[in-house]
VOPAGU-2260 file (C-alpha; in pm, 1 decimal, decimal comma):
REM VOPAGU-2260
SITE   aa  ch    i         X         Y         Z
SITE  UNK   A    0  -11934,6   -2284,5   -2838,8
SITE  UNK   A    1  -12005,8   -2465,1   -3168,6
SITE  UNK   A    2  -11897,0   -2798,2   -3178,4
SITE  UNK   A    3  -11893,0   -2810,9   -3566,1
SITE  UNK   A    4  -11618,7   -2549,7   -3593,9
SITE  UNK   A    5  -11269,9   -2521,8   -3436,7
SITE  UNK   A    6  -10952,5   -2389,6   -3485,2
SITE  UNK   A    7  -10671,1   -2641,3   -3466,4
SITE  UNK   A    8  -10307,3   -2484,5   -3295,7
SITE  UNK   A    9  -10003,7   -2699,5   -3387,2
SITE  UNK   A   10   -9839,0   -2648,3   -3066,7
SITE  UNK   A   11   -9504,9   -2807,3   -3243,9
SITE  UNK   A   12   -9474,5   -2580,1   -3499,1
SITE  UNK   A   13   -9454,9   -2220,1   -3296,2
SITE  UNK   A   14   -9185,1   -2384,2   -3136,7
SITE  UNK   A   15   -9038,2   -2512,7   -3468,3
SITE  UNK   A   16   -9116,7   -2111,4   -3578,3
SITE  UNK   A   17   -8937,9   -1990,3   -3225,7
SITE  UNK   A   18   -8624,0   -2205,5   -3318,0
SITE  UNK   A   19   -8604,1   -2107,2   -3669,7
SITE  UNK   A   20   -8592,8   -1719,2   -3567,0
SITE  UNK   A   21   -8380,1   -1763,1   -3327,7
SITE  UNK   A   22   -8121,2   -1933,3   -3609,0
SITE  UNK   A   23   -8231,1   -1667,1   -3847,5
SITE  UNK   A   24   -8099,0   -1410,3   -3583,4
SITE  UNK   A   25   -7773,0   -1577,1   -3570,7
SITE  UNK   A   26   -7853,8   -1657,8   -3211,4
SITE  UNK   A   27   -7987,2   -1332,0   -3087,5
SITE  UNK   A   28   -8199,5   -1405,4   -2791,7
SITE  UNK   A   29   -8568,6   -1397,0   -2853,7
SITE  UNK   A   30   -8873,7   -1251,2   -2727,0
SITE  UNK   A   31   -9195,7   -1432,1   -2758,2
SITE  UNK   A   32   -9526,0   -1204,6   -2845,9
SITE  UNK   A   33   -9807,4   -1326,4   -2643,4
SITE  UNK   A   34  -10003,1   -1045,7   -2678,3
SITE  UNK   A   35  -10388,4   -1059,8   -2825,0
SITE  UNK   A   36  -10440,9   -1442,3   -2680,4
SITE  UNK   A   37  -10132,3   -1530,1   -2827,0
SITE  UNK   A   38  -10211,0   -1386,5   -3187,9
SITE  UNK   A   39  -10549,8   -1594,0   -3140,8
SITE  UNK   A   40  -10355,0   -1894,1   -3089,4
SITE  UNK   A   41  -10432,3   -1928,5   -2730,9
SITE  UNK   A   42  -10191,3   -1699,3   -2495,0
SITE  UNK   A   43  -10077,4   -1961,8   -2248,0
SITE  UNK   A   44  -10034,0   -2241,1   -2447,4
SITE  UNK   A   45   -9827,6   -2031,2   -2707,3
SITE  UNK   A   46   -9593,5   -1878,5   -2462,2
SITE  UNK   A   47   -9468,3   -2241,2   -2355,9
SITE  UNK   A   48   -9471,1   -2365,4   -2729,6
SITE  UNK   A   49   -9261,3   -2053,6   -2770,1
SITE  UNK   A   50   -9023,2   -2122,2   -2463,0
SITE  UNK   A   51   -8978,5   -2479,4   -2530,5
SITE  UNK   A   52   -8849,5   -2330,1   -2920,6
SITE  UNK   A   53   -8600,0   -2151,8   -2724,7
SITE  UNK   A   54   -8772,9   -1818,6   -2640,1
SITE  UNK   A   55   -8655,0   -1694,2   -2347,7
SITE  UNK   A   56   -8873,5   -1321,1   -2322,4
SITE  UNK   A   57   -9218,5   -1286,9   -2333,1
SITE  UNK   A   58   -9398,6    -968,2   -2452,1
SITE  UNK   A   59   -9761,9    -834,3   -2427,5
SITE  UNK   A   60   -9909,2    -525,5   -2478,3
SITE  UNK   A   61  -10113,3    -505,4   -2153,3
SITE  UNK   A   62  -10051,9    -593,8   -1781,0
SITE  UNK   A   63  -10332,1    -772,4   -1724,9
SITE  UNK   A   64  -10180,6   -1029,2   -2023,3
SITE  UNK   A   65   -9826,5   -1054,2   -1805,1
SITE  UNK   A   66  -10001,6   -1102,6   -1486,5
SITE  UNK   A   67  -10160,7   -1416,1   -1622,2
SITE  UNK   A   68   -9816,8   -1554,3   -1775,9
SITE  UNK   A   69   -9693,4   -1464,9   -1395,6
SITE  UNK   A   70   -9996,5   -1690,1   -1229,2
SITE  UNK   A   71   -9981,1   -1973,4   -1487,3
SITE  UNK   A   72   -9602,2   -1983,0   -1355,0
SITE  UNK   A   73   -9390,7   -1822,9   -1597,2
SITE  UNK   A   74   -9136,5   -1642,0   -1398,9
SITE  UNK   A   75   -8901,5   -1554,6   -1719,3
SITE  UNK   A   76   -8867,5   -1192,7   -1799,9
SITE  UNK   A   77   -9238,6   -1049,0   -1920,1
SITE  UNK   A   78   -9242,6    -722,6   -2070,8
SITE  UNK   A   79   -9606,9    -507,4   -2109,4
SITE  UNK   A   80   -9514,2    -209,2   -2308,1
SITE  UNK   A   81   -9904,2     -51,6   -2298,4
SITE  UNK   A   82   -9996,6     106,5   -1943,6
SITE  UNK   A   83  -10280,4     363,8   -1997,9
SITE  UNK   A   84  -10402,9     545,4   -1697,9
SITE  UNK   A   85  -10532,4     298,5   -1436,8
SITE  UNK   A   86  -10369,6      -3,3   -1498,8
SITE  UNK   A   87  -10265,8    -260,8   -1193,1
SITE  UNK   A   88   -9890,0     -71,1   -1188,4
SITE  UNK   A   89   -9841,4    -193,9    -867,1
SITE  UNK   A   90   -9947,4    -576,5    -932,4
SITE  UNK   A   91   -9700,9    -573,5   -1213,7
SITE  UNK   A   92   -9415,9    -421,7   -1001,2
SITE  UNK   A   93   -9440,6    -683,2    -734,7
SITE  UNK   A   94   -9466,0    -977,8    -983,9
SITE  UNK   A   95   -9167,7    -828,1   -1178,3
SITE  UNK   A   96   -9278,9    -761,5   -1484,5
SITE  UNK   A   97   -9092,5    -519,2   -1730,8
SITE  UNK   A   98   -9347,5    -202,5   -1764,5
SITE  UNK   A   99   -9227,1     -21,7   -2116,9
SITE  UNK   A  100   -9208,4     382,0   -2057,5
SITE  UNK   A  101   -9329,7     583,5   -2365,5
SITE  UNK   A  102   -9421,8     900,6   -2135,6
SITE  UNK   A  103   -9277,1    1089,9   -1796,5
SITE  UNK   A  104   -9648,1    1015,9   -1633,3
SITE  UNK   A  105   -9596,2     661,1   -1709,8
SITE  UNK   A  106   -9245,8     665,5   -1539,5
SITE  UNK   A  107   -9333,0     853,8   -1222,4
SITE  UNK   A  108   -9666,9     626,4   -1135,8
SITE  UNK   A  109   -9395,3     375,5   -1181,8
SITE  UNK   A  110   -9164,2     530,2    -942,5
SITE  UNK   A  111   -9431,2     642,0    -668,2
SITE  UNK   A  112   -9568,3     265,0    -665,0
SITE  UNK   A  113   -9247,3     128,1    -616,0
SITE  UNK   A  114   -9187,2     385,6    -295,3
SITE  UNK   A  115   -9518,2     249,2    -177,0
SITE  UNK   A  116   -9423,1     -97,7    -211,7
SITE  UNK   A  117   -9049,6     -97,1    -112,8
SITE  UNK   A  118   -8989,0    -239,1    -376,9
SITE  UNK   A  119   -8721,0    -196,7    -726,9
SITE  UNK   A  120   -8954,8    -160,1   -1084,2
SITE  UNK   A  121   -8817,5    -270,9   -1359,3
SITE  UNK   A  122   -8894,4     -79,2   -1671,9
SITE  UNK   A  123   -8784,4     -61,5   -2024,5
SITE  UNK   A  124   -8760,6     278,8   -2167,6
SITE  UNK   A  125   -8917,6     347,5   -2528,6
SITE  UNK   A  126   -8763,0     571,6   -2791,5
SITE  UNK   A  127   -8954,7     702,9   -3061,4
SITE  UNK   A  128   -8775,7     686,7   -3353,2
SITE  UNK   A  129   -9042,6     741,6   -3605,3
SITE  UNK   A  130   -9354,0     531,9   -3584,6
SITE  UNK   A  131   -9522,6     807,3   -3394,6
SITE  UNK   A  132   -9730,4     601,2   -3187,4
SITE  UNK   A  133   -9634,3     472,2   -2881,2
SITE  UNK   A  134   -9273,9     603,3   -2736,1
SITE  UNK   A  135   -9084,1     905,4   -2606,7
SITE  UNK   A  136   -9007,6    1171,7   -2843,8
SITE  UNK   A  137   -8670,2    1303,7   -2937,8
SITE  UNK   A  138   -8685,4    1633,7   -2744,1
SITE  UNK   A  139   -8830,2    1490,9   -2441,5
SITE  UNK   A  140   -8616,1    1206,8   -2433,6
SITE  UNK   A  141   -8284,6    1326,3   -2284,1
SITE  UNK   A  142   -8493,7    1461,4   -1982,0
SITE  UNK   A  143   -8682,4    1117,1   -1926,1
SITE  UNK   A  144   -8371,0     946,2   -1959,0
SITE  UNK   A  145   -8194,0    1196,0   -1644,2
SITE  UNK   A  146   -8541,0    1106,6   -1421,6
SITE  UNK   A  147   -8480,2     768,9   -1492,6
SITE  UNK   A  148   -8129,6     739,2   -1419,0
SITE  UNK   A  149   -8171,4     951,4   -1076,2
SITE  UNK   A  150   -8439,9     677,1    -989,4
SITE  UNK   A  151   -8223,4     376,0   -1027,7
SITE  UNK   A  152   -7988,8     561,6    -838,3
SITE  UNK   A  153   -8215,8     609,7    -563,0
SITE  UNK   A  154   -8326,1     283,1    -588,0
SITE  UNK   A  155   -8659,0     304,8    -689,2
SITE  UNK   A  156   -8602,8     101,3   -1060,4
SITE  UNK   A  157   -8431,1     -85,2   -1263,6
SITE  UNK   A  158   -8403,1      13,2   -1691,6
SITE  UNK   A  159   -8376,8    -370,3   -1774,6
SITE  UNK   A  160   -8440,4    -222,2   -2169,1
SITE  UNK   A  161   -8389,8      52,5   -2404,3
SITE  UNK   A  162   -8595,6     -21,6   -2729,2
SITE  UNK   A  163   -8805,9     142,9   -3009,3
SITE  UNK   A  164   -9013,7     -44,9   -3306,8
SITE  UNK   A  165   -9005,5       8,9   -3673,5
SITE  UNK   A  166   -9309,9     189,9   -3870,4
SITE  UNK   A  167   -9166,1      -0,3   -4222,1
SITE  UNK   A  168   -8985,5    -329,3   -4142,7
SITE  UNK   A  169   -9244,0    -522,7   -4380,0
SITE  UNK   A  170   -9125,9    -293,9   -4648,9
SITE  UNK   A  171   -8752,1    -359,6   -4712,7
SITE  UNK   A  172   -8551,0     -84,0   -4811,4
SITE  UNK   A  173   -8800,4     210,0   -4711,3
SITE  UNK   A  174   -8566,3     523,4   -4637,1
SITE  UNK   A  175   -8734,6     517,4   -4316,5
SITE  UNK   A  176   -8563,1     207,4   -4194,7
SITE  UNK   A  177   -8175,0     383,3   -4199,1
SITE  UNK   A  178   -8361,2     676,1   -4055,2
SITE  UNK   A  179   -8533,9     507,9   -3724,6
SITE  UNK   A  180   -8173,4     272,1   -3669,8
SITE  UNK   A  181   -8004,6     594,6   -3642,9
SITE  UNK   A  182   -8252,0     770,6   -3430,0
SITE  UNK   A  183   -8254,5     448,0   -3199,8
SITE  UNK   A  184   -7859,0     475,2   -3189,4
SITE  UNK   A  185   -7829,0     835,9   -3085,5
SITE  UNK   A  186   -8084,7     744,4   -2768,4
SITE  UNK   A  187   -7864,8     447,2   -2688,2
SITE  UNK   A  188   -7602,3     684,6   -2669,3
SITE  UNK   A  189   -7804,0     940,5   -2466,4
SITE  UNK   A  190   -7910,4     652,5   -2253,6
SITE  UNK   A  191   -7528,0     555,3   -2175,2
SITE  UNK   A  192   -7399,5     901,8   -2089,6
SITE  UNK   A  193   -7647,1     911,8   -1843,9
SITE  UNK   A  194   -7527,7     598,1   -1713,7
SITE  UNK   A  195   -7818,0     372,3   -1799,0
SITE  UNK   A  196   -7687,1       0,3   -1852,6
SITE  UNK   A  197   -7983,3    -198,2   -1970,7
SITE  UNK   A  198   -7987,3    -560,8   -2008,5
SITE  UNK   A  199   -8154,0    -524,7   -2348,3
SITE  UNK   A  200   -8160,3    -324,5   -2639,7
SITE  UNK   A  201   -8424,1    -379,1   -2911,3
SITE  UNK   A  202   -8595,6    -278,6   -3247,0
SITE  UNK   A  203   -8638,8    -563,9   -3401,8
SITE  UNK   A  204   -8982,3    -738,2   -3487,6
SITE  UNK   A  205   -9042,9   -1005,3   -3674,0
SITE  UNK   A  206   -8964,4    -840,1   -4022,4
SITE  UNK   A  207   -8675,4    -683,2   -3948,9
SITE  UNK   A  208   -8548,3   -1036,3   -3760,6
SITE  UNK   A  209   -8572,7   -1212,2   -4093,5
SITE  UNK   A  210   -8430,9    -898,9   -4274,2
SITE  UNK   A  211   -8195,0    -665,2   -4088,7
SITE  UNK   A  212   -7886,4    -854,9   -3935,3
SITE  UNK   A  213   -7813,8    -471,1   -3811,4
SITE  UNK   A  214   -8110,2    -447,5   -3602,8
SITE  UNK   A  215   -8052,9    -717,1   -3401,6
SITE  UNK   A  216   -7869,5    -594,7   -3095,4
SITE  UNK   A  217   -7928,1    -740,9   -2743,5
SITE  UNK   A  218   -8285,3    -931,2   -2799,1
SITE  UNK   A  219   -8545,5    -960,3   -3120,9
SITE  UNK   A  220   -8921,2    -958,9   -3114,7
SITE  UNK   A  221   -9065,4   -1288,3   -3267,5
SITE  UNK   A  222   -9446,4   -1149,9   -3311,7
SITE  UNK   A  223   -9676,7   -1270,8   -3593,8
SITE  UNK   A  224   -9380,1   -1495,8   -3743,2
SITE  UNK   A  225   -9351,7   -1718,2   -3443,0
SITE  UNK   A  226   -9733,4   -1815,3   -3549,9
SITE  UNK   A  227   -9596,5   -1921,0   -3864,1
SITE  UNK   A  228   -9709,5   -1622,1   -4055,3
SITE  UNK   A  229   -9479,5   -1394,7   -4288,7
SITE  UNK   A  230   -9542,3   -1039,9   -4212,0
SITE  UNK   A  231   -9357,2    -931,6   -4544,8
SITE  UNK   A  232   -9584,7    -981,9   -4868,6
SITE  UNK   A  233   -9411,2   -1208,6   -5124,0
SITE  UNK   A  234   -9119,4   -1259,8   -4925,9
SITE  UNK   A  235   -9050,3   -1637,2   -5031,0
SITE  UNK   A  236   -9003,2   -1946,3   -4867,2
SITE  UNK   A  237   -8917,7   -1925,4   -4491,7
SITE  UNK   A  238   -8973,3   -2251,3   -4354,3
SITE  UNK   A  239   -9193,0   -2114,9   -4111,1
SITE  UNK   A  240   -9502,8   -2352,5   -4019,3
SITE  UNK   A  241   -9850,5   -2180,3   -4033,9
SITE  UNK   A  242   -9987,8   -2317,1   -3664,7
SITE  UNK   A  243  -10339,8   -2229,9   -3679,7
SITE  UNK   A  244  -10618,4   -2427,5   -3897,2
SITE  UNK   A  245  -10948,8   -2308,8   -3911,4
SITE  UNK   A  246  -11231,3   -2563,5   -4036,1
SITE  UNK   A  247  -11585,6   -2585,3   -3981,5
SITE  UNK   A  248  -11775,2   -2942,4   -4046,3
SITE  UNK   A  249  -12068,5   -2860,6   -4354,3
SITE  UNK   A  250  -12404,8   -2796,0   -4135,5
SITE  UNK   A  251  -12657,6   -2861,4   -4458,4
SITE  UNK   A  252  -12620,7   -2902,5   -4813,2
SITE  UNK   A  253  -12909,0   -2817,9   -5102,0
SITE  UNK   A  254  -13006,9   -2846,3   -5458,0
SITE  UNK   A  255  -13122,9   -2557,4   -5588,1
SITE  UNK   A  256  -13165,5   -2430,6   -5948,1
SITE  UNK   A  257  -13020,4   -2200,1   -6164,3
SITE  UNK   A  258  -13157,5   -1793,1   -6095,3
SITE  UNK   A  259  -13150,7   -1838,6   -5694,7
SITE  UNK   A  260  -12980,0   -1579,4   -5504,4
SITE  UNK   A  261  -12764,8   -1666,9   -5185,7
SITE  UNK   A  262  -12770,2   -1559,4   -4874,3
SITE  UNK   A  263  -12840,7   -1184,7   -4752,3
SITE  UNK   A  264  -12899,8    -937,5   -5060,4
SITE  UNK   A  265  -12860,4   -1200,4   -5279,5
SITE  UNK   A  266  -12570,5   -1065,9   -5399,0
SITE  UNK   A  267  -12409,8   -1444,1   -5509,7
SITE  UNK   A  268  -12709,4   -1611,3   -5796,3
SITE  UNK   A  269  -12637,2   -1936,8   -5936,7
SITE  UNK   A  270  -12604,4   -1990,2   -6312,8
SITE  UNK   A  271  -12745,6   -2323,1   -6334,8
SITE  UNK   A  272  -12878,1   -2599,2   -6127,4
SITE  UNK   A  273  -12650,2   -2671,1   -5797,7
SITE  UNK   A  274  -12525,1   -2760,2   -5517,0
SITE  UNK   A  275  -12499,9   -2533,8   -5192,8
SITE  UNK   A  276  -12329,1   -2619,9   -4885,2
SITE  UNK   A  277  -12419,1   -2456,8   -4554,0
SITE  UNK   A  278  -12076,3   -2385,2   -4336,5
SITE  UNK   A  279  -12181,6   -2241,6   -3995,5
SITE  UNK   A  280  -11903,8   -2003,9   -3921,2
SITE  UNK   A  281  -11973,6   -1590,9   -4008,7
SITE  UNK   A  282  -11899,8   -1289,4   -3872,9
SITE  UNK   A  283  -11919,2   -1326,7   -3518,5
SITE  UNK   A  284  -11610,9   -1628,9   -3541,4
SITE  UNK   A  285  -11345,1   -1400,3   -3704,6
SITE  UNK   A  286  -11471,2   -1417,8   -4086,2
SITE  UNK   A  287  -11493,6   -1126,7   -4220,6
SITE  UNK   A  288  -11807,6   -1015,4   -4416,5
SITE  UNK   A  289  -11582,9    -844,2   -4658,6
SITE  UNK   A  290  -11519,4   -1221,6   -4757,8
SITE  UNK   A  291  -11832,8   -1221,1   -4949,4
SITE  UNK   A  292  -11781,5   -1362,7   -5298,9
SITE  UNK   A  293  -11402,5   -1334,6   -5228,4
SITE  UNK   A  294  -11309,8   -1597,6   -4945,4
SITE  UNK   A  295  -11135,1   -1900,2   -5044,6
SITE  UNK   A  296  -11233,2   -2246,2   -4859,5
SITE  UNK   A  297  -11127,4   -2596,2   -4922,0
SITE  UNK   A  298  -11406,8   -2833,8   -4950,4
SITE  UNK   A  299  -11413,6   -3179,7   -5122,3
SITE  UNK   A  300  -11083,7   -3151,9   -5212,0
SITE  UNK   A  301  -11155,3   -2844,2   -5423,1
SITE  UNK   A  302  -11071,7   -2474,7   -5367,3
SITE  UNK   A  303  -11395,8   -2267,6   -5366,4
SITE  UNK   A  304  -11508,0   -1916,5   -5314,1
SITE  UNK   A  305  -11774,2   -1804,6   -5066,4
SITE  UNK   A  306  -12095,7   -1777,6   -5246,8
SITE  UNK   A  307  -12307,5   -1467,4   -5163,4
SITE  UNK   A  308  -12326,3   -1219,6   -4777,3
SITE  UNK   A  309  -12155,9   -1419,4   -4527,2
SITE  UNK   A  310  -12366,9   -1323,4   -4223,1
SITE  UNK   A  311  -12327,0   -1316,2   -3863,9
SITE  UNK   A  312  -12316,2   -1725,1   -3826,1
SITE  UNK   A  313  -12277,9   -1905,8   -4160,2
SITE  UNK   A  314  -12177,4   -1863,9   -4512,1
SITE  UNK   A  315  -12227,2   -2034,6   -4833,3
SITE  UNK   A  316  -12056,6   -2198,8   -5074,8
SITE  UNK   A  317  -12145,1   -2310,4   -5401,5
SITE  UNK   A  318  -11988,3   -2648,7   -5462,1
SITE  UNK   A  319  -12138,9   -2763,6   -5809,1
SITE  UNK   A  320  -12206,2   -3110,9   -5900,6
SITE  UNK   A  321  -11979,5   -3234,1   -5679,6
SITE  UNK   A  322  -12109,1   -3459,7   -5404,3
SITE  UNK   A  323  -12029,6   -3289,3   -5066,9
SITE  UNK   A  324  -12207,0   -3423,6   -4774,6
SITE  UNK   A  325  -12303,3   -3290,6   -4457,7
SITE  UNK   A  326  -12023,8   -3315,3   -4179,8
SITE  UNK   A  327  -11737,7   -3333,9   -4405,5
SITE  UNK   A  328  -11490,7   -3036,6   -4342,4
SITE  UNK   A  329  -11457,4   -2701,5   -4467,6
SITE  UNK   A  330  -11096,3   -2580,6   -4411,9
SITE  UNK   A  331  -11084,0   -2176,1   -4450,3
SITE  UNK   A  332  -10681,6   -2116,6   -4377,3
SITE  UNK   A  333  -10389,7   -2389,2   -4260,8
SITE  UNK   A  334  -10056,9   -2526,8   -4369,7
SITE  UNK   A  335  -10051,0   -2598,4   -4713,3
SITE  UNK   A  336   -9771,9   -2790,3   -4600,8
SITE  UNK   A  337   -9974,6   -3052,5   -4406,2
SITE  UNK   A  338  -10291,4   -3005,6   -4588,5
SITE  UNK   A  339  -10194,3   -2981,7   -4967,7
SITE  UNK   A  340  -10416,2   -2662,0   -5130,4
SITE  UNK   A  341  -10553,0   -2566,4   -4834,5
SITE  UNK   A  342  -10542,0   -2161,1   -4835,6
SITE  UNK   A  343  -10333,4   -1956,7   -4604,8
SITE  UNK   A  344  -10401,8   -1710,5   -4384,2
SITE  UNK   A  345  -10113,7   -1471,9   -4598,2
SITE  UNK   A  346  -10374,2   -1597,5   -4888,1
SITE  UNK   A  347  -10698,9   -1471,0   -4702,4
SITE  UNK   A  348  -10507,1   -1122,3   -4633,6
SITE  UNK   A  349  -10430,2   -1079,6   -4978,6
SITE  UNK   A  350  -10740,4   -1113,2   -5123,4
SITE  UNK   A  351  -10866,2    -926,7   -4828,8
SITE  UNK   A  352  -10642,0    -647,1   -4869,9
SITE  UNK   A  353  -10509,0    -631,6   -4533,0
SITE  UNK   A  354  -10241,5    -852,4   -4310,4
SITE  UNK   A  355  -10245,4   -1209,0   -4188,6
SITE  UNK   A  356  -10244,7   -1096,4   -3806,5
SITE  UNK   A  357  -10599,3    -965,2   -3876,1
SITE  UNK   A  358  -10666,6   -1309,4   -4006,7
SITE  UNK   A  359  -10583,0   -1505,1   -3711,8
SITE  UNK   A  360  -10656,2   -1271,6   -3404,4
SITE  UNK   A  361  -11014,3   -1189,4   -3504,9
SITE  UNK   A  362  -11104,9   -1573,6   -3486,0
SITE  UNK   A  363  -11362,4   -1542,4   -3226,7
SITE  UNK   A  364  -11406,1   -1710,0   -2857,6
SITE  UNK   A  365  -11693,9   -1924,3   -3017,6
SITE  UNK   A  366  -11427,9   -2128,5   -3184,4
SITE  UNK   A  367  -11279,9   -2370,0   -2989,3
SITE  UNK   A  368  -10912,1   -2402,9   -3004,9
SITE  UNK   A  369  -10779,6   -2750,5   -3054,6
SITE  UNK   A  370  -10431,6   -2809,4   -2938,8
SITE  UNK   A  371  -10182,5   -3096,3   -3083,8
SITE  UNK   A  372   -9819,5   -3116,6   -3028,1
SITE  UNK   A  373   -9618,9   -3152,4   -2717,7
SITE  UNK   A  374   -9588,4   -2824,7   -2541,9
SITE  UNK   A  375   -9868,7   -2812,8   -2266,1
């Protein structure tokens, strides 16, 4: 792994970010989202940063993620709502991890590994209200929610959760926000007639947490905002702290004169005679080529632009007549509030035309991450 580049995880502020949902949700206990290393962040290290903030849930989106919260020594509810065919059911139902339910296949390998083990599953039951992806459907869901309630009876599970996700949380006011609440309301109330009493009920992520006091309920799901990012454009101040800087020390720089091209296809040409500086981060670390021309870096105290193809290792940026030296830092994304004009990852997105999770959770395993703060 490159030595030059890393990407630095205030450890303090997800659990600044984990306290300031949990006040935002008047309270409301919170899950941590651990899921995809931890948003990039580092999955272990985030989860306690998280739990010292107050977090007492963890979620991932695959088993093999909860089993390694279970080893590390988290023994706090885990819940792994993605179980395609094959997954390590039976690891997960001995270490007690919540398995989520979106389909009657999913529930009965639950059920006949639990009869193999002797042991109770726990399992949280998923309504689809509207996203149409993961989740049981309306007209399947009364008969999912009789199998599962004959189960517990029998002993075979528990249904620790009922819980559903929003398709439009990021957009406030969409129709289909009313819409899913309801939808999720009339399975709560299927799930009670048929006697179900689950610890938890939940629909809330991170945009409807800061939004939509009504979708609160029993627990809410502090994803991308617990890394300090807002998952609603333009939303306004928060006070949540961006935790991951990504920098890269300058490898080279050049004089060159005006009428060069830059890099691959020479699609960046200088206009007169300059400077170049060589930062050895590309594709294959998380920056995206469609950065070319278009990604915004902090270097000599100056907000640039990626000059020309950023390739597979290194990009280019065109700094002037400014004197920028060799192993002085680049910073791509941070905390404007610790670094003044450094850009954000929300700022990257933008001009990228996609979301800030992209941002941070393609950073690649070449980067080192560099952890500060006290959670360990």
């Amino acid at each position: 792994m490159s030595h030059f580049a890393h990407a630095r995880v205030d450890l303090d502020a997800i659990a600044h970010n984990a306290r300031l949902l949990r006040e935002c949700a008047g309270g409301t206990p919170l899950m941590g989202v651990v899921k995809a290393d931890g948003y990039g962040h580092g999955m272990l290290p985030a989860a306690r940063a998280l739990i010292a903030g107050g977090a007492t849930w963890l979620g991932t989106a695959f088993i093999d993620e909860a089993l390694e919260l279970r080893r590390a020594g988290l023994t706090l509810p885990v819940l792994a709502w993605i179980i395609p065919p094959g997954e390590p059911v039976a690891e997960a139902v001995e270490a007690d991890v919540d398995l989520g339910v979106s389909d009657r296949a999913v529930l009965d390998t639950v059920i006949a590994e639990a009869v193999r083990l002797g042991r109770t599953a726990r399992v949280q039951l998923k309504a689809d209200t509207g996203l149409n992806r993961g989740g049981v459907n309306p007209a399947d869901w009364r008969n999912l929610v009789d199998a599962a309630a004959r189960a517990e009876d029998e002993g075979h599970l528990r249904v620790c959760g009922v819980w559903s996700h929003f398709a439009c949380a990021d957009e406030p006011g969409h129709p289909s926000i009313a819409l899913q609440l309801s939808r999720f309301h009339e399975a709560l109330e299927i799930a009670d007639k048929a006697g179900l009493d689950p610890e938890v009920r939940h629909i809330a992520n991170s945009a409807a947490l800061l939004t939509l006091p009504e979708a609160r309920f029993d627990l809410v799901r502090g994803g991308i905002a617990g890394y300090g990012l807002c998952p609603i454009p333009d939303f306004g101040a928060t006070g949540l702290r961006p935790a991951m800087t990504l920098r890269s020390r300058i490898a080279l720089t050049k004089r060159v004169p005006a009428g060069s091209g830059v890099s691959y296809g020479h699609r960046y040409v200088t206009d007169r005679e300059t400077t170049l500086a060589l930062v050895p981060l590309g594709y294959a670390d998380g920056v995206p080529r469609a950065a070319t021309n278009k990604g915004p870096v902090l270097l000599g105290g100056r907000s640039r632009v990626i000059s020309g193809t950023v390739c597979m290792d290194q990009f280019v940026v065109d700094v002037g007549d400014d004197t920028v030296e060799a192993g002085e830092y680049a910073v791509l994304f941070g905390d404007p509030g610790e670094d003044p004009g450094v850009p954000t990852a929300e700022d990257w997105a933008r001009i990228l035309d996609t979301i800030p999770y992209e941002i941070v959770t393609r950073v690649g395993v070449r980067v080192p991450r560099e952890y500060v703060g006290a959670p360990a």
